[in-house]
Jmol script that loads the backbone (N, CA, C; Angstrom):
load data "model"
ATOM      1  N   UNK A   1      -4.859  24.200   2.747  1.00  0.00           N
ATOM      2  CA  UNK A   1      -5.909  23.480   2.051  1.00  0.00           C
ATOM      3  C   UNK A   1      -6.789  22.815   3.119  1.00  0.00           C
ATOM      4  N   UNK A   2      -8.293  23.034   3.099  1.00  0.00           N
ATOM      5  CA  UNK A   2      -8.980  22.544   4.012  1.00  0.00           C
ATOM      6  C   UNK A   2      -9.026  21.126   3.859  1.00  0.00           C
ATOM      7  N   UNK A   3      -9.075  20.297   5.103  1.00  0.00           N
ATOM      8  CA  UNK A   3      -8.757  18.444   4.869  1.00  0.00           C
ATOM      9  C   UNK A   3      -9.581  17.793   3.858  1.00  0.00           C
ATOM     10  N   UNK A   4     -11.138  18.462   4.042  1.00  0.00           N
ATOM     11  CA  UNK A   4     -12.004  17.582   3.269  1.00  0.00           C
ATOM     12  C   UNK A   4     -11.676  17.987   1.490  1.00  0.00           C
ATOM     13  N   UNK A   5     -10.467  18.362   1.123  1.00  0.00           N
ATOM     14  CA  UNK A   5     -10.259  19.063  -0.386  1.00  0.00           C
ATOM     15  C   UNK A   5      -8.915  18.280  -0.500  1.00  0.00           C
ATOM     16  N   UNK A   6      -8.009  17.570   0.487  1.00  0.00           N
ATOM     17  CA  UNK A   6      -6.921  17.058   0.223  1.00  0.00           C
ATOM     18  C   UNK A   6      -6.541  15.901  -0.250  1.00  0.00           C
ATOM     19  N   UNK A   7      -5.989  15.172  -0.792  1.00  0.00           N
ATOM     20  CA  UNK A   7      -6.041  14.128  -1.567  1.00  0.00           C
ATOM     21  C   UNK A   7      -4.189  13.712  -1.173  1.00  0.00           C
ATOM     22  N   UNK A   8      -3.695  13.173   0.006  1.00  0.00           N
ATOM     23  CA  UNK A   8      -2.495  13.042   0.379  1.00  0.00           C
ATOM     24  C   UNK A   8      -2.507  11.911   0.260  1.00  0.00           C
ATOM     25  N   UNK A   9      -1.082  11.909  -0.591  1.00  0.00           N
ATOM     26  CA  UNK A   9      -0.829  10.262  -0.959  1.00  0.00           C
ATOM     27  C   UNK A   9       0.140   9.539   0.083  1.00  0.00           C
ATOM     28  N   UNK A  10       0.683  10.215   0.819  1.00  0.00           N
ATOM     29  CA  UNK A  10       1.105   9.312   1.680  1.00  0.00           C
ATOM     30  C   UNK A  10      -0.128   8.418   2.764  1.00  0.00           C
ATOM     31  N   UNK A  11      -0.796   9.583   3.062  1.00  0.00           N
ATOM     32  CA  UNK A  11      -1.883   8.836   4.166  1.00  0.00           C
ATOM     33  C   UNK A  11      -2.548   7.391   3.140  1.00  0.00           C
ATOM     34  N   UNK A  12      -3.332   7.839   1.965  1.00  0.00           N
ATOM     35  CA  UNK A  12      -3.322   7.057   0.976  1.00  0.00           C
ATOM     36  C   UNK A  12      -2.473   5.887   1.498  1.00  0.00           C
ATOM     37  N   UNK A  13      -1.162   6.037   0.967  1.00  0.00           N
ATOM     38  CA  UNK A  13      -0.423   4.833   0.957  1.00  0.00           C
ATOM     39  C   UNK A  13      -0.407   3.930   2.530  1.00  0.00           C
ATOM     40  N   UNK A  14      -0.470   5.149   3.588  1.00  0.00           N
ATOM     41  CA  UNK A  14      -0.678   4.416   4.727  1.00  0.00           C
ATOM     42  C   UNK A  14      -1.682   3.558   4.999  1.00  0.00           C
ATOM     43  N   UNK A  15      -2.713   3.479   4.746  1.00  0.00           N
ATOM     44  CA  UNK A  15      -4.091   3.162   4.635  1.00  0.00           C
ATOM     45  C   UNK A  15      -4.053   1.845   3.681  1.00  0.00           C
ATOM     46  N   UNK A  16      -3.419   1.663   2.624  1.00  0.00           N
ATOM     47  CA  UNK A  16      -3.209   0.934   1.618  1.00  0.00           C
ATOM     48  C   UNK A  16      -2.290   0.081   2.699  1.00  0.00           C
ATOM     49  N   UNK A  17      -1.034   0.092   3.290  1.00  0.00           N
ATOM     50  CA  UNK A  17      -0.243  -0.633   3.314  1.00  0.00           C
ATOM     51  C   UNK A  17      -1.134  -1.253   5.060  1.00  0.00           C
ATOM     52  N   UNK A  18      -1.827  -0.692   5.683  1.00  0.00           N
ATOM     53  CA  UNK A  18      -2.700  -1.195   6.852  1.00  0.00           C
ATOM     54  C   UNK A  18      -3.746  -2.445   6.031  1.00  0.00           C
ATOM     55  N   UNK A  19      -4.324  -1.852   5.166  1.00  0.00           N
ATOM     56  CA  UNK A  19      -5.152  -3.015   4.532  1.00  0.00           C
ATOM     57  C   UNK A  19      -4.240  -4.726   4.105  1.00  0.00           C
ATOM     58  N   UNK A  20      -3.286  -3.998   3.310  1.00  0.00           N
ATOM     59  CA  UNK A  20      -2.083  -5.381   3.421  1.00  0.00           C
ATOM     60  C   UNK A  20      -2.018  -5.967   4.327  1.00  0.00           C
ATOM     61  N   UNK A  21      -1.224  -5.649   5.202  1.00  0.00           N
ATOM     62  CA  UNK A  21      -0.658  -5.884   6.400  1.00  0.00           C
ATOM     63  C   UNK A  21      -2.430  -6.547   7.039  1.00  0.00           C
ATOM     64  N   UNK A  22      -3.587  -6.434   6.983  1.00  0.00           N
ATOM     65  CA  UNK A  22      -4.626  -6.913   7.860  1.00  0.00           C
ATOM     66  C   UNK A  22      -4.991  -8.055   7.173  1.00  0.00           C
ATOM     67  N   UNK A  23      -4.528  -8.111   6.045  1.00  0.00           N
ATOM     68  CA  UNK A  23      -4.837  -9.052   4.846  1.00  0.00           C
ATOM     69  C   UNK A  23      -3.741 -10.456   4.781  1.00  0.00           C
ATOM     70  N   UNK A  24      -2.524 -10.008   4.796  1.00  0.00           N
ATOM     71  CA  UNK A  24      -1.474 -10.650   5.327  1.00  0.00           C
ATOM     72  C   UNK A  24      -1.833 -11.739   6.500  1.00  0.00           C
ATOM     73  N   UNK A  25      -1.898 -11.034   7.720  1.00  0.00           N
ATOM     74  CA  UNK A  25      -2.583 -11.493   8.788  1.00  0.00           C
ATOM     75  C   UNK A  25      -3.712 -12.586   8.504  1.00  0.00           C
ATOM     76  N   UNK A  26      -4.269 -12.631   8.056  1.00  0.00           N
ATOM     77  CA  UNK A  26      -5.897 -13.253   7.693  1.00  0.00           C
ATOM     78  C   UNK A  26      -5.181 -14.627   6.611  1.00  0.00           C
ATOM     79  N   UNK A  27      -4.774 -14.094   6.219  1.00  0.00           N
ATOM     80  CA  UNK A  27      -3.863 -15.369   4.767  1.00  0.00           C
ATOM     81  C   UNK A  27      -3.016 -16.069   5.778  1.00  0.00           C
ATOM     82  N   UNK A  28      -2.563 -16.012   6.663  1.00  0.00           N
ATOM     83  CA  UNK A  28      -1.465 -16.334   7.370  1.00  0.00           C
ATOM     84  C   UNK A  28      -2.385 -17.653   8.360  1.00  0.00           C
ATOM     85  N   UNK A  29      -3.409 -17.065   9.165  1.00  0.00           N
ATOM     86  CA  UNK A  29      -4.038 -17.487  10.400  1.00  0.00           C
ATOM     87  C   UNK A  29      -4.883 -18.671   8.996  1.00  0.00           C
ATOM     88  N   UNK A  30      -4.998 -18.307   8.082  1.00  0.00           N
ATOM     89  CA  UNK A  30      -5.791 -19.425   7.338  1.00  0.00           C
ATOM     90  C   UNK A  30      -4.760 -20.764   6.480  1.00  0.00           C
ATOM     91  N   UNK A  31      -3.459 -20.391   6.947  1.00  0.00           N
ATOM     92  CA  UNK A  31      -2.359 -21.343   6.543  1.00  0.00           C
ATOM     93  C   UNK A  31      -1.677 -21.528   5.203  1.00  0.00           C
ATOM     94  N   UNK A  32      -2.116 -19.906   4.588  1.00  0.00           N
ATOM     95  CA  UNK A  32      -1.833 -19.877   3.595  1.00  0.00           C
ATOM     96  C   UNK A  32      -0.301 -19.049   3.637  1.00  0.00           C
ATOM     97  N   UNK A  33       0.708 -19.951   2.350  1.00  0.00           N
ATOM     98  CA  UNK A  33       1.639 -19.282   1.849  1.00  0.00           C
ATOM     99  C   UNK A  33       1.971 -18.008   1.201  1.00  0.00           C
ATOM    100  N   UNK A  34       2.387 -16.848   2.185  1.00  0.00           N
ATOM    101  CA  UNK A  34       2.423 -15.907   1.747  1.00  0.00           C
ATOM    102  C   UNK A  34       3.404 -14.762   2.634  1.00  0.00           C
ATOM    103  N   UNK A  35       4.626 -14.012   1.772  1.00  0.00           N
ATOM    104  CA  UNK A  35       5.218 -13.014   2.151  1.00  0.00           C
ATOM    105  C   UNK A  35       5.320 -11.805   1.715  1.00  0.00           C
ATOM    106  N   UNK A  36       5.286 -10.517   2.385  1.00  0.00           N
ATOM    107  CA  UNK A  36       4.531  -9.211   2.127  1.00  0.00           C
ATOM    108  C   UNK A  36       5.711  -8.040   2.842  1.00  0.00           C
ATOM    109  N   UNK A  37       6.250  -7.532   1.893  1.00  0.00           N
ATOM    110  CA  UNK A  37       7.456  -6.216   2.115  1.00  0.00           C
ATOM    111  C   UNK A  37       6.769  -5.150   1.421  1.00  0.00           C
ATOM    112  N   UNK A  38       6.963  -4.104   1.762  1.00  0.00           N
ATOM    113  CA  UNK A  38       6.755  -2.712   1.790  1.00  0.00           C
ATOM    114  C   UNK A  38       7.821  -1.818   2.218  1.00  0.00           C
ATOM    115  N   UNK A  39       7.964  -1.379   1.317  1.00  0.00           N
ATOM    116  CA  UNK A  39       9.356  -0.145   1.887  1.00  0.00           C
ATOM    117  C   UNK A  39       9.329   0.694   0.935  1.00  0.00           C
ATOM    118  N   UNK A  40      10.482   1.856   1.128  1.00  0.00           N
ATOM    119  CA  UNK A  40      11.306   2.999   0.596  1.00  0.00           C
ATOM    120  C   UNK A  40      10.298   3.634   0.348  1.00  0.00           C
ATOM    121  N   UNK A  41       9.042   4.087   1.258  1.00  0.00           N
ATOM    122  CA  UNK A  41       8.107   5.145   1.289  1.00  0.00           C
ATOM    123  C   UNK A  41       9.378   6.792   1.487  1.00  0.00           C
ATOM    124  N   UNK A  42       8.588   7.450  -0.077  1.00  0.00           N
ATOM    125  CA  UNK A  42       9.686   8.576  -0.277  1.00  0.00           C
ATOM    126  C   UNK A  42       8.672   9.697  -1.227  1.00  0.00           C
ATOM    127  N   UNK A  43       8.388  10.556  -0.835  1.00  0.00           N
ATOM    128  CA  UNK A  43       7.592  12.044  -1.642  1.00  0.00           C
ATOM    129  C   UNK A  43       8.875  12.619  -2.160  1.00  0.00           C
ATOM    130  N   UNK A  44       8.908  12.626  -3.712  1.00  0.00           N
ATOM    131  CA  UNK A  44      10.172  13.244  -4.190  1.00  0.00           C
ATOM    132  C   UNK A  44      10.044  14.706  -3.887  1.00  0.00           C
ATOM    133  N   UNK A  45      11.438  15.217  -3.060  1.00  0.00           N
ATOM    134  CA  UNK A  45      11.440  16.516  -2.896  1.00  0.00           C
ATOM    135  C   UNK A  45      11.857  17.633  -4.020  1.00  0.00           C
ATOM    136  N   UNK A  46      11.816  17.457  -4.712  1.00  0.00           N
ATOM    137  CA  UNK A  46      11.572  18.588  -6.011  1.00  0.00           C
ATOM    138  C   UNK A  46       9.408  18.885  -6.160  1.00  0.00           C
ATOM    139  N   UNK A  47       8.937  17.924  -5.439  1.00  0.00           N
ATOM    140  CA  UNK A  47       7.536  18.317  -6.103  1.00  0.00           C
ATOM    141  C   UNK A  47       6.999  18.572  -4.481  1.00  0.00           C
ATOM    142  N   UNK A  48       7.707  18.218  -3.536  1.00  0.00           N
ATOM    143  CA  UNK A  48       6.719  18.902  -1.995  1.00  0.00           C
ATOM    144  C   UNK A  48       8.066  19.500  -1.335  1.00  0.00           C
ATOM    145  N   UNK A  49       6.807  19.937  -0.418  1.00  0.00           N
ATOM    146  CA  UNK A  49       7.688  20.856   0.693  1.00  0.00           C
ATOM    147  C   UNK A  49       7.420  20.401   1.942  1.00  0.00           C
ATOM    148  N   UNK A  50       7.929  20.978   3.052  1.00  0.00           N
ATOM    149  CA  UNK A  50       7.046  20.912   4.203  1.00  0.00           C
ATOM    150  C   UNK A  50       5.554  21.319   4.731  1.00  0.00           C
ATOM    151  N   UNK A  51       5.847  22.045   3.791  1.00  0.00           N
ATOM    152  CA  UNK A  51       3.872  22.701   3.804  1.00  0.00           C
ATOM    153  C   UNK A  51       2.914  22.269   3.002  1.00  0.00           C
ATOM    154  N   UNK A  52       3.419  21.741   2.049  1.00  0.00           N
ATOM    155  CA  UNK A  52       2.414  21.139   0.633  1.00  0.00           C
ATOM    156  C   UNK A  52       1.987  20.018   0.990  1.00  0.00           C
ATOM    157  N   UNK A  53       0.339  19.485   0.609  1.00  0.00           N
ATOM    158  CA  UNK A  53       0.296  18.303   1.231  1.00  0.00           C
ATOM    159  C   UNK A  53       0.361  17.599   0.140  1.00  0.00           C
ATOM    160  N   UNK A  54       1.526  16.029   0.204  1.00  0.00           N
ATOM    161  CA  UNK A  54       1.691  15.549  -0.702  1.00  0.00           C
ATOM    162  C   UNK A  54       0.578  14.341  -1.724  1.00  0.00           C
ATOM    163  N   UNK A  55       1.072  14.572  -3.296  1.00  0.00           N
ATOM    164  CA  UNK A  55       0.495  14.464  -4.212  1.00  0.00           C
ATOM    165  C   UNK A  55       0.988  13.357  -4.868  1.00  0.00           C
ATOM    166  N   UNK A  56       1.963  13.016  -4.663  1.00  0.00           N
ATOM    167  CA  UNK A  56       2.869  11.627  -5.230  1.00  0.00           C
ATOM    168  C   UNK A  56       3.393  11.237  -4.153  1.00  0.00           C
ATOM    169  N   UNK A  57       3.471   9.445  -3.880  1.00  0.00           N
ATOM    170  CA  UNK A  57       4.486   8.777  -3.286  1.00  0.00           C
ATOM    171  C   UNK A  57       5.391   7.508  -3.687  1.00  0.00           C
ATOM    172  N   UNK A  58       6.284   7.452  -3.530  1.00  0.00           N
ATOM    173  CA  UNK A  58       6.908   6.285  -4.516  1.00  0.00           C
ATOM    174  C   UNK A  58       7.288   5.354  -3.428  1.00  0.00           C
ATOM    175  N   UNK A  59       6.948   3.982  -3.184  1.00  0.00           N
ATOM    176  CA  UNK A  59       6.983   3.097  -2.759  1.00  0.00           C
ATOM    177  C   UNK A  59       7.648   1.456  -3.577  1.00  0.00           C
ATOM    178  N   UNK A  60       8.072   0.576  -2.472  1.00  0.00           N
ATOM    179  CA  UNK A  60       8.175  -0.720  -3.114  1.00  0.00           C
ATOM    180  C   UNK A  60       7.762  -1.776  -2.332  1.00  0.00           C
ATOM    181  N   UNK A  61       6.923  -2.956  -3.380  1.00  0.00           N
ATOM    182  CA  UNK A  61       6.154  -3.816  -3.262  1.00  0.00           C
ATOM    183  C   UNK A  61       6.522  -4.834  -2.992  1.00  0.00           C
ATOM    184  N   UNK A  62       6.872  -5.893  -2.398  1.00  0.00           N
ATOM    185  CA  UNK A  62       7.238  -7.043  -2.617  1.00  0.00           C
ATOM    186  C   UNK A  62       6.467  -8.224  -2.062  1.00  0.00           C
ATOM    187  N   UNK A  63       5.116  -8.797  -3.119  1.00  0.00           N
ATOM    188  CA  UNK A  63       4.622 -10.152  -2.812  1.00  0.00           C
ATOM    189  C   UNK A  63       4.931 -11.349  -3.190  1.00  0.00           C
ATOM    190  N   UNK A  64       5.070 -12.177  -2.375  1.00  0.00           N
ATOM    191  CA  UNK A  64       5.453 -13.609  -3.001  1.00  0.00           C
ATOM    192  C   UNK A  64       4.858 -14.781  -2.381  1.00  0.00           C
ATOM    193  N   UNK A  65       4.328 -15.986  -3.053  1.00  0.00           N
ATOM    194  CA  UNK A  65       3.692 -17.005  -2.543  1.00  0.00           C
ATOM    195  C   UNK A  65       4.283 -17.877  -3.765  1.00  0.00           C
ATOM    196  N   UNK A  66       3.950 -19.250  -2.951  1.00  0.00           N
ATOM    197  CA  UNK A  66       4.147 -20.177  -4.126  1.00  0.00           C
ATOM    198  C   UNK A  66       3.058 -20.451  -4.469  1.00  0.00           C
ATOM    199  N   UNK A  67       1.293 -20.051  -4.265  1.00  0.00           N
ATOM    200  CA  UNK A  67       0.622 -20.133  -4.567  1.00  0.00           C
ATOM    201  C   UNK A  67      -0.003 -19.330  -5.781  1.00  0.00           C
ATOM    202  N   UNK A  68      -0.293 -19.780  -6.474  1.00  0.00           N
ATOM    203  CA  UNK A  68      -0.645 -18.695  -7.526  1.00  0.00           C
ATOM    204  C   UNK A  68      -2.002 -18.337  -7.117  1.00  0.00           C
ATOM    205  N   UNK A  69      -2.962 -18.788  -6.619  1.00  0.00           N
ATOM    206  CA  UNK A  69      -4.442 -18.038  -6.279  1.00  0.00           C
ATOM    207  C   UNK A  69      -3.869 -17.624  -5.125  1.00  0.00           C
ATOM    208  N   UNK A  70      -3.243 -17.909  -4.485  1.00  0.00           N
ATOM    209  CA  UNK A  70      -2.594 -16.582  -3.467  1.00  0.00           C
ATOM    210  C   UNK A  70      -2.296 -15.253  -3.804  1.00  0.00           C
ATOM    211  N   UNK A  71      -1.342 -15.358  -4.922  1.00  0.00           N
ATOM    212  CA  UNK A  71      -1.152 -14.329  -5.412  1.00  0.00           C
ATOM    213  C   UNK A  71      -2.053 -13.170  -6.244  1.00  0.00           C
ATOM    214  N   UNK A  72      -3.073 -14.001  -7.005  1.00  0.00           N
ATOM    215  CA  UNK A  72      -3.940 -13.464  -7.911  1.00  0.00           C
ATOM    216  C   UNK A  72      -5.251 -12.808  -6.644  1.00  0.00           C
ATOM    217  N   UNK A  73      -4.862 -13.488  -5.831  1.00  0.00           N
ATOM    218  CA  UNK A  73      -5.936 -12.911  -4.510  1.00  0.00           C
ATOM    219  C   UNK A  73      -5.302 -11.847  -4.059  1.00  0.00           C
ATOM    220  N   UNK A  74      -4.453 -11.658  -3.716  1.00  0.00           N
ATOM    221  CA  UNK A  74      -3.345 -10.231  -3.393  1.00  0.00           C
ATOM    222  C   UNK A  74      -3.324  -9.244  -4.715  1.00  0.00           C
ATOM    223  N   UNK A  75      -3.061  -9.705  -5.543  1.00  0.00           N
ATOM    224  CA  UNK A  75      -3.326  -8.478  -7.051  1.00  0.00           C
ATOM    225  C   UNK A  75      -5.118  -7.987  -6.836  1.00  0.00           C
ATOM    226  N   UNK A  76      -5.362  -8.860  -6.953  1.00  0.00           N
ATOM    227  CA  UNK A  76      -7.056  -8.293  -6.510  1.00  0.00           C
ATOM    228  C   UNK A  76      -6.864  -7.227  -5.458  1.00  0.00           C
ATOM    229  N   UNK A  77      -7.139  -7.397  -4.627  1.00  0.00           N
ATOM    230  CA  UNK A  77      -7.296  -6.933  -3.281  1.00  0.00           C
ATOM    231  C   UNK A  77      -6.501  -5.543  -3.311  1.00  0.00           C
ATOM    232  N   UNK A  78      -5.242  -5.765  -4.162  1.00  0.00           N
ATOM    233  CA  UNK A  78      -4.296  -4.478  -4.282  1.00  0.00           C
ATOM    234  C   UNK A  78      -5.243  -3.541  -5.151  1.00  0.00           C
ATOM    235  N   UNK A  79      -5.484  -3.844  -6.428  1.00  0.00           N
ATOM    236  CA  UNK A  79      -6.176  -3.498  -7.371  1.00  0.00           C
ATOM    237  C   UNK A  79      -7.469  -2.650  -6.822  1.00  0.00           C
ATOM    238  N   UNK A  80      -8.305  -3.099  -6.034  1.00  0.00           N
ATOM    239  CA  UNK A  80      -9.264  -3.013  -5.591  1.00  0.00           C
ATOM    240  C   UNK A  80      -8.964  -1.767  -4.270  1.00  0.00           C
ATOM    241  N   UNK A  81      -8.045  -2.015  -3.499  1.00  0.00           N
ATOM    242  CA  UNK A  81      -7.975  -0.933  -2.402  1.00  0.00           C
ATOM    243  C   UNK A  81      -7.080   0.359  -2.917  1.00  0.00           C
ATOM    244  N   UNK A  82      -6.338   0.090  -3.977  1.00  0.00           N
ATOM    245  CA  UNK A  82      -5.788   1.413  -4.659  1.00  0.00           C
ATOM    246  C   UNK A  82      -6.884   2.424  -5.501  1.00  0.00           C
ATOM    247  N   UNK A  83      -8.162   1.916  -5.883  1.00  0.00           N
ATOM    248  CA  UNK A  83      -8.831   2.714  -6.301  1.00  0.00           C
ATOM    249  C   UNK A  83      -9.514   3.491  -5.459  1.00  0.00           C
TER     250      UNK A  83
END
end "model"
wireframe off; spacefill off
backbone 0.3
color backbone group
């Protein structure tokens, strides 16, 4: 499949979890309360191969603040860079 036709959700997700992670950073240096996990990046192998470029990725999220406009600022931002 030529690149400009591919739609890979891992890179996707990589890209997604760089924006976090720069976002994180920025909330942090501004003294705001906030912790940010990402894991169990996994392409179920019944739907790819080694050659297929993948189309699903299943990931887990974990934000937490005791701030609630912290948080509602992170749902944004998620919301917003997943589209």
């Amino acid at each position: 499949m030529p690149r400009e036709y591919r739609q890979d959700a891992v890179l996707a997700l990589a890209e997604l979890a760089l924006t976090l992670e720069s976002e994180w950073d920025r909330r942090l240096a501004a003294g705001d309360d906030l912790v940010l996990t990402l894991g169990k990046f996994a392409t179920p192998a019944e739907l790819h191969s080694l050659t297929k470029v993948p189309g699903h990725v299943d990931f887990t999220l974990d934000i937490r603040s005791q701030d609630l406009a912290v948080l509602d600022g992170m749902e944004a931002l998620l919301r917003a860079a997943a589209e």
